[in-house]
Short mmCIF file of the C-alpha atoms (twelve columns), coordinates in Angstrom:
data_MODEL
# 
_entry.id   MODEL 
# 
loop_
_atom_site.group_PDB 
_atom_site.id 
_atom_site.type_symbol 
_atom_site.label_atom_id 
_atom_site.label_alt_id 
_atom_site.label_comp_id 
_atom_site.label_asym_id 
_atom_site.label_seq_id 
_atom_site.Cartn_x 
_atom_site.Cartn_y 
_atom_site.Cartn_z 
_atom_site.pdbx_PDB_model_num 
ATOM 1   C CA . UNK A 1   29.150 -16.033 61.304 1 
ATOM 2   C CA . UNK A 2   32.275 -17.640 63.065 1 
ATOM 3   C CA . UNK A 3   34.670 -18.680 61.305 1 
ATOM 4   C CA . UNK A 4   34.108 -22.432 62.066 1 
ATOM 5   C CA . UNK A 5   30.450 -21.749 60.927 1 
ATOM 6   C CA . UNK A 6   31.836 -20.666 57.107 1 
ATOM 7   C CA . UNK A 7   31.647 -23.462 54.238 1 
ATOM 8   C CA . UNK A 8   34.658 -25.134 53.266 1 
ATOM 9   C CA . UNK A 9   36.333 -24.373 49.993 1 
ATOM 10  C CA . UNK A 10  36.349 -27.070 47.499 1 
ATOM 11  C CA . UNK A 11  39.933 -28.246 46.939 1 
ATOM 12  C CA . UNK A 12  41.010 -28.188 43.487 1 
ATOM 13  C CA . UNK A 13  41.822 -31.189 41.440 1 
ATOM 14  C CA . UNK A 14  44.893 -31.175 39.552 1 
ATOM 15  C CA . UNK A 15  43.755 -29.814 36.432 1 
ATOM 16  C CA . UNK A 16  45.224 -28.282 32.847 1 
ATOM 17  C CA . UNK A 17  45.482 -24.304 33.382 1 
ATOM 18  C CA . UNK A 18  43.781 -22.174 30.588 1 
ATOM 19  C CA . UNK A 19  45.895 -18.973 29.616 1 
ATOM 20  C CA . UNK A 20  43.114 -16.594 29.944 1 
ATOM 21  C CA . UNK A 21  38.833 -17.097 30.767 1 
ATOM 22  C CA . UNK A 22  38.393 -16.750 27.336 1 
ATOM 23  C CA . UNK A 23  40.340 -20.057 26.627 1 
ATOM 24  C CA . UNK A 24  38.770 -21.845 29.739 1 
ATOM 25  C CA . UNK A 25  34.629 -21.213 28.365 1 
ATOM 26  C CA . UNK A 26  35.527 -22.959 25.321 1 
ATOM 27  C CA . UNK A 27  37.003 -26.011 27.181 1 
ATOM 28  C CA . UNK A 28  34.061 -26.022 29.283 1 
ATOM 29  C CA . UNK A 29  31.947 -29.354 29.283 1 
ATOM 30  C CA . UNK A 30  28.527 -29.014 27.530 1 
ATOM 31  C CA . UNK A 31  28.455 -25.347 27.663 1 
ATOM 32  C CA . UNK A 32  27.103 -25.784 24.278 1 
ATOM 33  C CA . UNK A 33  23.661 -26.436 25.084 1 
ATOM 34  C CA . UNK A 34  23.543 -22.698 26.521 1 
ATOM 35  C CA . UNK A 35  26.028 -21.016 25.609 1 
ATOM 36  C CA . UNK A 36  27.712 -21.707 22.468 1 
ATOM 37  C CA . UNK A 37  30.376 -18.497 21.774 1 
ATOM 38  C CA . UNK A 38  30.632 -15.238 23.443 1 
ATOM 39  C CA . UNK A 39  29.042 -12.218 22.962 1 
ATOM 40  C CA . UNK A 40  31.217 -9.579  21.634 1 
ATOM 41  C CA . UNK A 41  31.003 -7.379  24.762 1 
ATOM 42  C CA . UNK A 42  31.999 -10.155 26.647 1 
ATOM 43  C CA . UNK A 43  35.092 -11.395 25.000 1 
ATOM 44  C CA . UNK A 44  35.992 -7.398  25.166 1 
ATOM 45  C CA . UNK A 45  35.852 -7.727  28.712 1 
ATOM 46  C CA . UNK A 46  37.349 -11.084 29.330 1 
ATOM 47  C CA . UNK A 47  40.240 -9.564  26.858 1 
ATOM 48  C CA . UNK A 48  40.869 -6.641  28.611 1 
ATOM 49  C CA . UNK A 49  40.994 -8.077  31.755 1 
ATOM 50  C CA . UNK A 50  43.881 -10.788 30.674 1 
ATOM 51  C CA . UNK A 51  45.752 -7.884  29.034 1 
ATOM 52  C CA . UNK A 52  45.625 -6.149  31.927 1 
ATOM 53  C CA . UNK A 53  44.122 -6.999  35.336 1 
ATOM 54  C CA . UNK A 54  44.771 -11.020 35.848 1 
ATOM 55  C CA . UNK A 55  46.860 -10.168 38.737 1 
ATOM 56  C CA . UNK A 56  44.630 -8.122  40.306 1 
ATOM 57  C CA . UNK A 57  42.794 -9.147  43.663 1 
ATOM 58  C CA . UNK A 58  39.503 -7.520  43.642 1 
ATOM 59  C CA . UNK A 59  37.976 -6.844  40.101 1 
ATOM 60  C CA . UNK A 60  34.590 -4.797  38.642 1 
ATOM 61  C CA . UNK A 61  33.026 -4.294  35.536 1 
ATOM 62  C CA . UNK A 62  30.630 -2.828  34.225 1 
ATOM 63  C CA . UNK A 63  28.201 -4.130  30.566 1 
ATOM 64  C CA . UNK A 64  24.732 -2.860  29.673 1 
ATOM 65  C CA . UNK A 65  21.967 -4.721  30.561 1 
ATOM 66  C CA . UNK A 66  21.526 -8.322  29.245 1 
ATOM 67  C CA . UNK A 67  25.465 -9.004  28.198 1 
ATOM 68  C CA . UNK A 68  26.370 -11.321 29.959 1 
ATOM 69  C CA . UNK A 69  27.653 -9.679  32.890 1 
ATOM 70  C CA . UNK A 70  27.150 -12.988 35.335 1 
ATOM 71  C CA . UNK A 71  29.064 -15.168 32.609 1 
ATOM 72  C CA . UNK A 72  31.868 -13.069 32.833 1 
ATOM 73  C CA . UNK A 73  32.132 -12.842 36.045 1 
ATOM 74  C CA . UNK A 74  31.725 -16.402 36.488 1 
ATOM 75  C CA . UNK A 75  34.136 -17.398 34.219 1 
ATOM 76  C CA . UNK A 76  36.544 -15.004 35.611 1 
ATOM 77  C CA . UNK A 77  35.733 -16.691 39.074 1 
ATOM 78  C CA . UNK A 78  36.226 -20.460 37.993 1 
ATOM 79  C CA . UNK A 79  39.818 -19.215 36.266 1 
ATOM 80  C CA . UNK A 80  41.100 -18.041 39.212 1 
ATOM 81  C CA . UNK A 81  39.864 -21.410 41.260 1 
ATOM 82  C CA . UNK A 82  41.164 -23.720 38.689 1 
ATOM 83  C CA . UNK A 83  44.675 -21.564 39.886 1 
ATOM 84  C CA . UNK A 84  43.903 -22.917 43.736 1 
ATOM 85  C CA . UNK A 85  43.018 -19.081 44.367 1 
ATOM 86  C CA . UNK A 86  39.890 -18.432 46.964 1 
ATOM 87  C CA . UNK A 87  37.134 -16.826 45.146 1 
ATOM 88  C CA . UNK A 88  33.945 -15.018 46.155 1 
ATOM 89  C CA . UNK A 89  31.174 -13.625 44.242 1 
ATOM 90  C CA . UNK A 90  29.063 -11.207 46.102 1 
ATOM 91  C CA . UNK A 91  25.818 -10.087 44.795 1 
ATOM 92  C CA . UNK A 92  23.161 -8.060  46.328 1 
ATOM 93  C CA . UNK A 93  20.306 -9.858  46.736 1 
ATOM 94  C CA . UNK A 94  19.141 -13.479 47.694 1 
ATOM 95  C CA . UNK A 95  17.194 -13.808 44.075 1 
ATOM 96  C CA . UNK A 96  20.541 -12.456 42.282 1 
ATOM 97  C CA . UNK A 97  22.713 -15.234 44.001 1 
ATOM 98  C CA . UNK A 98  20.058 -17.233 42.817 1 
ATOM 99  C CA . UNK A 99  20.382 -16.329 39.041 1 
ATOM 100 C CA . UNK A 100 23.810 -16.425 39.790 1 
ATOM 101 C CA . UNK A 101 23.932 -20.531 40.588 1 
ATOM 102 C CA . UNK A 102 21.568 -20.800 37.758 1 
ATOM 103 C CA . UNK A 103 24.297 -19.458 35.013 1 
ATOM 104 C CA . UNK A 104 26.690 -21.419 37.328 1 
ATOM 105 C CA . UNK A 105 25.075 -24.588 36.493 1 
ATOM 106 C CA . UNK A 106 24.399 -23.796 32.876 1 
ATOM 107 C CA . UNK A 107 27.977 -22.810 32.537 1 
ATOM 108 C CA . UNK A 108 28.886 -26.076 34.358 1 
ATOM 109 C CA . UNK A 109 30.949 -24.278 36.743 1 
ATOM 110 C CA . UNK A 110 31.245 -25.082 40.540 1 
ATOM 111 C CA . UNK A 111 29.724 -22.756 42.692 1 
ATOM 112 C CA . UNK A 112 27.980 -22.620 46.114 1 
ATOM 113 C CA . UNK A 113 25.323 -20.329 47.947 1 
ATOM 114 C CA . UNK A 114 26.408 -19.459 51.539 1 
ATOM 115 C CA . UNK A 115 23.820 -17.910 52.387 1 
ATOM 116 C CA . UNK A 116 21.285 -20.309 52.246 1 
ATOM 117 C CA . UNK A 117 23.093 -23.178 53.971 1 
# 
């Protein structure tokens, strides 16, 4: 792929900065309907990585199964966006992108597939 050929990144609205990911889910519209507070494992995470890592480039974590691994990341991802930083979010497979855009949605957060365009 070219670089012409790549998507465009959305510009970013002027918007109000959250202090950490944690503080950005709960100002998220109608995240309610599926998600209405974090797990515990997942505000550990989101936590830990304000404490510590917010300035770091390239993050990866690790959960058990079923923790909410893709929220995290997501909301990690839409943080750093709403701070006019580029953000990608690799995953291996085309059916994990897909459940990727679905938390995306459900989360209300922007979020594009590349490889499908």
């Amino acid at each position: 792929m070219s670089t012409n050929d790549r998507p465009k990144f959305k510009a970013v609205k002027s918007t109000a900065i959250y202090a950490t990911p944690e503080a950005l889910f709960y100002k998220l519209s109608e995240r309610e309907k599926s998600h209405g507070y974090l797990r515990g494992p997942q505000q550990d995470v989101l936590r830990e990585y304000a404490e510590k890592f917010s300035e770091v480039a390239d993050i990866a974590f690790e959960l058990p199964t079923g923790t909410g691994k893709t929220a995290v990341g997501l909301l990690i991802a839409e943080w750093w966006r709403l701070q006019s930083r580029k953000v990608a979010f690799l995953s291996l497979t085309n059916q994990l992108a897909g459940q990727v855009l679905e938390e995306a949605k459900r989360l209300r957060v922007s979020a594009a597939d590349v490889e499908r365009r």
